[in-house]
C-alpha positions in Angstrom: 0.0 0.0 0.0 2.9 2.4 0.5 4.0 2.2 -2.6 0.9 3.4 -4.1 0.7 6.4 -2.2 3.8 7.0 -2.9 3.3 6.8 -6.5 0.1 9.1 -6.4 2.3 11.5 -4.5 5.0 11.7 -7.6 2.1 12.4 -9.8 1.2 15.5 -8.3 4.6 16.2 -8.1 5.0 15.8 -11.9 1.4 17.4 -12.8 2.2 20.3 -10.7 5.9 20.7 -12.4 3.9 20.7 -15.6 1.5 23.3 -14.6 4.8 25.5 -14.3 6.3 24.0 -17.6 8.8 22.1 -15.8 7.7 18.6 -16.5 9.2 18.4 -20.1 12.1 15.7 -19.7 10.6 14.3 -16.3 7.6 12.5 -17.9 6.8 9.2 -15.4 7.4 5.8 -17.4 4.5 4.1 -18.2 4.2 0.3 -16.6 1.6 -2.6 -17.5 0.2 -2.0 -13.8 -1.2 1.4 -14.9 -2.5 0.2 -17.5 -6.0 0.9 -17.7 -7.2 -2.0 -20.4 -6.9 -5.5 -18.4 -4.8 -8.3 -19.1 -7.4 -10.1 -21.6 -7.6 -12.8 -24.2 -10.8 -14.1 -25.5 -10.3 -17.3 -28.0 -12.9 -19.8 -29.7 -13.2 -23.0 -28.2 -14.7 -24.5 -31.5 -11.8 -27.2 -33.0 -11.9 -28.4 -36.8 -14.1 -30.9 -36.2 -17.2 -28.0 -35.4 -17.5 -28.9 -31.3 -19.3 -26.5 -29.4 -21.4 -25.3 -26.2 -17.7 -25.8 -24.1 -18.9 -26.4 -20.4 -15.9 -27.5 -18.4 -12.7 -25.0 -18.0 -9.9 -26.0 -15.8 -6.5 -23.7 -15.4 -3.5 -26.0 -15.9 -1.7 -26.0 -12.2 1.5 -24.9 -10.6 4.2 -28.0 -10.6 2.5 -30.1 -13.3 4.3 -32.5 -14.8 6.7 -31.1 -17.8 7.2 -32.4 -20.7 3.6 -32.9 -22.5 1.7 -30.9 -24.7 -0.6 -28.6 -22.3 2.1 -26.6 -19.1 1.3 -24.4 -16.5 -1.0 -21.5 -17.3 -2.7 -23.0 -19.8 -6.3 -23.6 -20.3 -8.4 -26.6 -20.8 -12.3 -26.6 -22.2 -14.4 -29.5 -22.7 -17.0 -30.2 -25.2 -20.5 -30.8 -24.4 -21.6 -30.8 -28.1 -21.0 -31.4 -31.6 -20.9 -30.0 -34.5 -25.0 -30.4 -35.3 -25.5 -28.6 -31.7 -26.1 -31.9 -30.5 -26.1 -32.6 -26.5 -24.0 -35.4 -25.2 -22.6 -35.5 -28.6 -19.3 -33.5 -28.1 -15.5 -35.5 -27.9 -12.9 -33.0 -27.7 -11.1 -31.0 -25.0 -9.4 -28.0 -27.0 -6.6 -26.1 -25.0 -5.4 -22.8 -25.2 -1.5 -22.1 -24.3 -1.3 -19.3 -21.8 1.3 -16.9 -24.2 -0.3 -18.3 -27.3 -2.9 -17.2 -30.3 -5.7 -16.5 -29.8 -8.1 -19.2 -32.1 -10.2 -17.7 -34.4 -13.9 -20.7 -34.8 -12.6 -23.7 -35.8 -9.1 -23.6 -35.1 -8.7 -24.4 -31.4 -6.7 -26.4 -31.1 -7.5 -30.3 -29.8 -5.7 -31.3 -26.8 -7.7 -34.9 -26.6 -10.6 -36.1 -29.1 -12.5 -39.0 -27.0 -14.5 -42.3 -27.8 -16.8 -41.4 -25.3 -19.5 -38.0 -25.9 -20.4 -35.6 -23.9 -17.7 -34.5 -22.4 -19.0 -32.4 -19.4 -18.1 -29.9 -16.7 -16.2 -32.7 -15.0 -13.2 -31.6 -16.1 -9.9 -31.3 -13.9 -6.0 -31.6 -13.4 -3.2 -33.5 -11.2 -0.2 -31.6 -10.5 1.1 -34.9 -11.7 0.4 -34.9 -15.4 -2.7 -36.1 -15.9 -6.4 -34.5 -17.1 -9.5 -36.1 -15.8 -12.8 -35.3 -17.7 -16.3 -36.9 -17.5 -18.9 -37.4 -19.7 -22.4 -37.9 -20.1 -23.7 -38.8 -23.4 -26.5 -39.3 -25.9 -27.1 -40.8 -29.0 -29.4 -38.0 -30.1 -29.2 -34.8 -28.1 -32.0 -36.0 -25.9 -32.6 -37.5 -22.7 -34.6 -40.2 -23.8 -30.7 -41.5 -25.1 -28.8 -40.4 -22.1 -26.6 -43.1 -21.1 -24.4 -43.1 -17.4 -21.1 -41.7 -18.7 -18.0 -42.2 -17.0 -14.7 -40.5 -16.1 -11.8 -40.6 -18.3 -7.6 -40.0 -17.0 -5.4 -38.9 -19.8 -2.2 -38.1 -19.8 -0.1 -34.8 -20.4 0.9 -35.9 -24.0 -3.4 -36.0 -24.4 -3.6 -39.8 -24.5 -6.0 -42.1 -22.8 -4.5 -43.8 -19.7 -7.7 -45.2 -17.8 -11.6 -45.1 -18.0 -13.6 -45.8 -14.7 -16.8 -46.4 -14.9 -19.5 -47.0 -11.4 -23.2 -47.4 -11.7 -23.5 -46.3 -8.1 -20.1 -43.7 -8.0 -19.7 -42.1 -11.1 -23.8 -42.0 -12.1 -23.8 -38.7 -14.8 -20.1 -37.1 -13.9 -21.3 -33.9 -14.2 -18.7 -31.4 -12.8 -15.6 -32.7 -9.9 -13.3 -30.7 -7.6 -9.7 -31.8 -6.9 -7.7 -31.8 -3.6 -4.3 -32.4 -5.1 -1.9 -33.6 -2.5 1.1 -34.9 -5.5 1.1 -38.1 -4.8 -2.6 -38.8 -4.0 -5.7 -36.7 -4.3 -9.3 -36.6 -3.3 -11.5 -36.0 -6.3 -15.1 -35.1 -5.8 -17.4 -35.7 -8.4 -21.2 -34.5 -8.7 -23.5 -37.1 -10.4 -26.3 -35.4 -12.0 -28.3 -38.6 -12.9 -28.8 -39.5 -9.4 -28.6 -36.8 -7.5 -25.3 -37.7 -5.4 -21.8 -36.4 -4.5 -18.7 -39.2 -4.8 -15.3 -38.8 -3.5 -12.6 -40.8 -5.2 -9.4 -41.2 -3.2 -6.7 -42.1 -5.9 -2.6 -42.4 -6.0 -0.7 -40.9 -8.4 2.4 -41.3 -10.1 4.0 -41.7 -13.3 2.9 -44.7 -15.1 -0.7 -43.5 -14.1 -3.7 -42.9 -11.3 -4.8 -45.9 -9.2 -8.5 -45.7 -7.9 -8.4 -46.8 -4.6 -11.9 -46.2 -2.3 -15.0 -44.7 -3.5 -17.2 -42.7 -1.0 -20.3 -41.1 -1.5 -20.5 -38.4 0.8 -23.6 -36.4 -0.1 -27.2 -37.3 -1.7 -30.5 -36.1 -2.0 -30.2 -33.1 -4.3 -32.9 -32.7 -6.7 -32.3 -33.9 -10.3 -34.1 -34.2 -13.6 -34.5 -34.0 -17.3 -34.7 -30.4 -18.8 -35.9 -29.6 -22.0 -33.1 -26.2 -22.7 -30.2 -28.1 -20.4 -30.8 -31.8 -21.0 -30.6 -32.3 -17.0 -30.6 -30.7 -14.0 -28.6 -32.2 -10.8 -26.0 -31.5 -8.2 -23.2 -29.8 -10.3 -20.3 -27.3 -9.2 -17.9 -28.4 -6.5 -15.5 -26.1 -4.5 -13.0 -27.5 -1.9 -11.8 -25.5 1.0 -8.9 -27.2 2.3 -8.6 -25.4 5.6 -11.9 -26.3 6.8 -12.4 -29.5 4.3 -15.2 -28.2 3.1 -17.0 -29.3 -0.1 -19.2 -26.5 -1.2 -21.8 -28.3 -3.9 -24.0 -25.6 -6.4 -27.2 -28.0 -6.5 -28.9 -26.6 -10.4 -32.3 -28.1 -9.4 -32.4 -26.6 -5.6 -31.1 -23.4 -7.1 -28.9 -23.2 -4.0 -25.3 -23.7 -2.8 -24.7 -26.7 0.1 -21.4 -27.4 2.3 -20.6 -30.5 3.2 -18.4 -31.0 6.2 -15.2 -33.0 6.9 -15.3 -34.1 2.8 -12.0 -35.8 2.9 -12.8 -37.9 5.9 -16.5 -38.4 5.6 -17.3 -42.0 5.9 -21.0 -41.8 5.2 -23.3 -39.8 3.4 -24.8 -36.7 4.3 -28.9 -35.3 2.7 -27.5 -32.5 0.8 -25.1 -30.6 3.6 -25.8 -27.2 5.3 -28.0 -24.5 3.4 -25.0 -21.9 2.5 -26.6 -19.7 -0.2 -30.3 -19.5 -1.4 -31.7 -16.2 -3.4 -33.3 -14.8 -5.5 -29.6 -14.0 -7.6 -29.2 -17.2 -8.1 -30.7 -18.7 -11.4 -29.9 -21.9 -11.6 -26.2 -22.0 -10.3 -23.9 -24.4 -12.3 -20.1 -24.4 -11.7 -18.5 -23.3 -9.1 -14.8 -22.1 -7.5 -13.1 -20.2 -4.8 -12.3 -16.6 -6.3 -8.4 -15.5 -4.9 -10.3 -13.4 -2.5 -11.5 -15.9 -0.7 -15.5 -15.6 -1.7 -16.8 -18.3 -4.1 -18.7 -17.6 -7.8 -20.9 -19.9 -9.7 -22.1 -19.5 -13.1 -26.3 -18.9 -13.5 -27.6 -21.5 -16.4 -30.9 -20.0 -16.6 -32.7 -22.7 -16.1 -34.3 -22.1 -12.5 -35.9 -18.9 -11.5 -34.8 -17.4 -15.1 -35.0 -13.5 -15.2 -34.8 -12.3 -18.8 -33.1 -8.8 -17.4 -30.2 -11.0 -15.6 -29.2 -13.5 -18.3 -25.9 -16.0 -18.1 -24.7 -13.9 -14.6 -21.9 -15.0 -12.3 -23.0 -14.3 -9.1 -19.8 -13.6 -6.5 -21.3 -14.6 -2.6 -19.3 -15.0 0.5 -18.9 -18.7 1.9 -21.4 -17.3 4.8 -24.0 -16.8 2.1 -23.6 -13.1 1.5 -24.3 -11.7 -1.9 -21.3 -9.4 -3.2 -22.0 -8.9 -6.8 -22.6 -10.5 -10.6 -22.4 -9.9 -13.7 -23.4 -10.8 -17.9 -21.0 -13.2 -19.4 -23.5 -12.8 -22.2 -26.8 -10.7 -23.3 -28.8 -14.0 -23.7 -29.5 -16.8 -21.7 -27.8 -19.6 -21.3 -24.5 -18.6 -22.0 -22.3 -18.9 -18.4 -21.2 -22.6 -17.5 -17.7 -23.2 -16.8 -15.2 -21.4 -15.0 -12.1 -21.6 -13.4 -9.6 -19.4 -10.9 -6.1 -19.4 -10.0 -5.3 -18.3 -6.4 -1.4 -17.8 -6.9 0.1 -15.0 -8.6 1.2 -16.0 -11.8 0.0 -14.4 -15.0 -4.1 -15.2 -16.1 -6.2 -15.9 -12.8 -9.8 -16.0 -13.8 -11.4 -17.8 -17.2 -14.9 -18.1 -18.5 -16.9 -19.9 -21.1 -19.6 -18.2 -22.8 -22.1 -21.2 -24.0 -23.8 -19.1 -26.6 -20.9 -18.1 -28.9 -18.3 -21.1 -27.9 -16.0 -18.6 -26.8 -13.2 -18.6 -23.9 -12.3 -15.4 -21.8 -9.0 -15.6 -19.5 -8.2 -12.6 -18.0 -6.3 -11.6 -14.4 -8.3 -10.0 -11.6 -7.2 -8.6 -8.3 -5.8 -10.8 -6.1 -7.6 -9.3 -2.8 -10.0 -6.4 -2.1 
C-alpha cells in the first residue's frame, strides 16, 4: 500500500511541475500496472471438427508435470456438443496455451478427441500430469438417449490412460473438484443422474492414477431432465482445504450446500448445510473459490430465469452473503464453466460463454 501512495504522490509532483512548464524531460514511465485496459484474451473453443457449447474449464496448475503438450497457465475446455448442436454428442477437449494465439472458430486447437461424448463440466487436473474429464452422453441430443457416462484419466501428452466407470459412483459425472496432494488426491465428483456427490481417493504417479476407495459423501439433491439443459442435478464443487469443506451448487435446488469434513467423511450426508439460497441465483452451475476468498458460480438460466439477468456469475461470500454478478452474455444460457487461479502468476480467472463457444481468460485482483 505504500508504494501506491507514494506513487500518487509523484504524480502530483510531476502534474504540478507541468503546470509550471517544468515537467518536459521528467515525464513518469508508463508500466503494465497502470495500465488501464486488463490483461485479456478471448479465444474460440470451437476445434476443426465443429465442437461447441464448451462447459468445463480448468486452469492447468502450478508444478505439473513437464514435458507434455498442455504446461502451467494454460487452459483446458471441454465439449458438451458437436458440431450439429447436438447434446452429449461433443468429444474434444481443445486447449489454449497461456502466451499463445488467440483461435479464431474452428481452429482451437484439440488437446484430446475422446470415444466417449459428452464430455461435461467434470473436467480437472493432477499436478502430476494427468487430465481427468467426464462425460455424459447421448445418441441423439436427448434425454430419452442419455446413457451413465464415466470419467476418463489422460495423460499430459493428451492420451488415454484409464476409463472408470460405477453405476453407483460415477452415475452422470457432471462437474468434480480436486484436492491435489502430488502423490494422492481426493477428487469429488457430482452425479447429475442421481442426484449424489462421490469422493474418489486415488494415487498418483508416473505410469498413471490408481483408484483406490469410492465414497459417496452427499445425496439427495434434486435432479431431472430439462428440455433447454438436457438435466438438472448437483453440479459445481469447490473444496476449502482449511476447513475440508466441499461447497456443492445443487442446479435443481437453485442453491449452494457445504458439506463438512469431505476428505474424511465416511458416510453420506442429505444435501449438507444451506450456505446460499436467493433470488440471484438462477440456476447455479459451476463453481470455484475466487483469490479473495469468496466463491462464484455460473447462473444456467434454467431455474428462476430472469430475462433482465441472463448468463450472470454471481460472486457470494462462503457465509452466504451476496457481493455482486455480472453478464458473461446478453442472452440466456451462455455462463457454464469457470475456473480461478489463487497464486500470482500471469491469467487468474477464465470463463466460457455457451452461446458463442467462446473462452475469456483474463487476471483479476488478487484481494479487495
Amino acid at each position: 500500500m505504500i508504494t501506491k501512495y507514494i506513487a500518487a504522490d509523484l504524480r502530483k509532483v510531476f502534474a504540478l511541475a507541468a503546470g509550471f512548464g517544468l515537467a518536459s524531460g521528467l515525464a513518469l514511465p508508463a508500466h503494465a500496472d497502470d495500465a488501464f485496459i486488463p490483461k485479456a484474451i478471448n479465444s474460440s473453443t470451437i476445434p476443426a471438427n465443429g465442437d461447441v457449447n464448451p462447459y468445463g474449464v480448468a486452469f492447468v496448475p502450478d508444478g505439473f508435470a513437464g514435458g507434455g503438450s498442455i504446461a502451467r497457465g494454460d487452459v483446458l475446455v471441454s465439449n458438451f456438443n458437436n458440431g450439429a448442436n447436438l447434446q452429449g454428442t461433443g468429444t474434444t477437449i481443445v486447449s489454449l496455451a497461456s502466451r499463445g494465439p488467440i483461435a479464431p472458430p474452428g481452429s482451437a486447437i484439440t488437446f484430446y478427441s475422446s470415444e466417449l461424448t459428452g464430455l461435461s463440466t467434470a473436467l480437472g487436473i493432477l499436478r502430476g500430469g494427468f487430465v481427468l474429464v467426464g462425460n455424459v452422453p447421448t445418441t441423439d441430443g436427448t434425454y430419452g438417449t442419455i446413457g451413465q457416462g464415466a470419467l476418463q484419466v489422460i495423460d499430459r501428452y493428451g492420451k488415454l490412460v484409464q476409463v472408470w466407470t460405477d453405476p453407483v459412483f460415477l452415475d452422470g459425472p457432471w462437474d468434480l473438484a480436486i484436492d491435489d496432494h502430488g502423490s494422492n488426491a481426493h477428487v469429488y465428483v457430482s452425479n447429475v443422474l442421481n442426484g449424489t456427490v462421490s469422493r474418489l481417493d486415488v494415487a498418483v504417479n508416473s505410469n498413471g492414477v490408481t483408484l483406490q476407495h469410492k465414497t459417496k459423501i452427499a445425496t439427495g439433491y434434486k435432479h431431472r431432465p430439462n428440455d433447454a439443459a438436457l438435466v438438472l442435478g448437483p453440479t459445481g464443487l469447490a473444496y476449502d482445504v482449511g476447513t475440508d469443506t466441499l461447497y456443492v451448487a445443487s442446479t435443481a435446488d437453485n442453491a449452494i450446500y457445504s458439506v463438512s469434513e469431505a476428505g474424511h467423511r465416511s458416510y453420506a450426508v442429505v444435501k449438507g448445510d444451506l450456505v446460499f439460497s436467493d433470488p440471484h441465483l438462477r440456476g447455479p452451475l459451476a463453481l470455484r473459490f475466487a483469490p479473495n476468498g469468496n466463491l462464484l458460480t455460473a447462473n444456467g438460466d434454467a431455474v428462476n430465469i430472469d430475462a433482465l439477468h441472463p448468463s450472470e456469475i454471481v460472486e457470494f461470500t462462503r457465509w452466504g452473503q451476496f457481493i455482486g454478478e455480472y453478464n458473461v452474455d446478453a442472452s440466456e444460457g451462455g455462463a457454464f464453466g469457470i475456473d480461478t487461479r489463487t497464486d500470482d502468476y500471469g491469467f487468474n480467472y477464465a470463463v466460457i460463454d455457451d452461446v458463442t463457444s467462446n473462452l475469456l481468460v483474463t487476471r483479476l485482483p488478487q484481494h479487495w
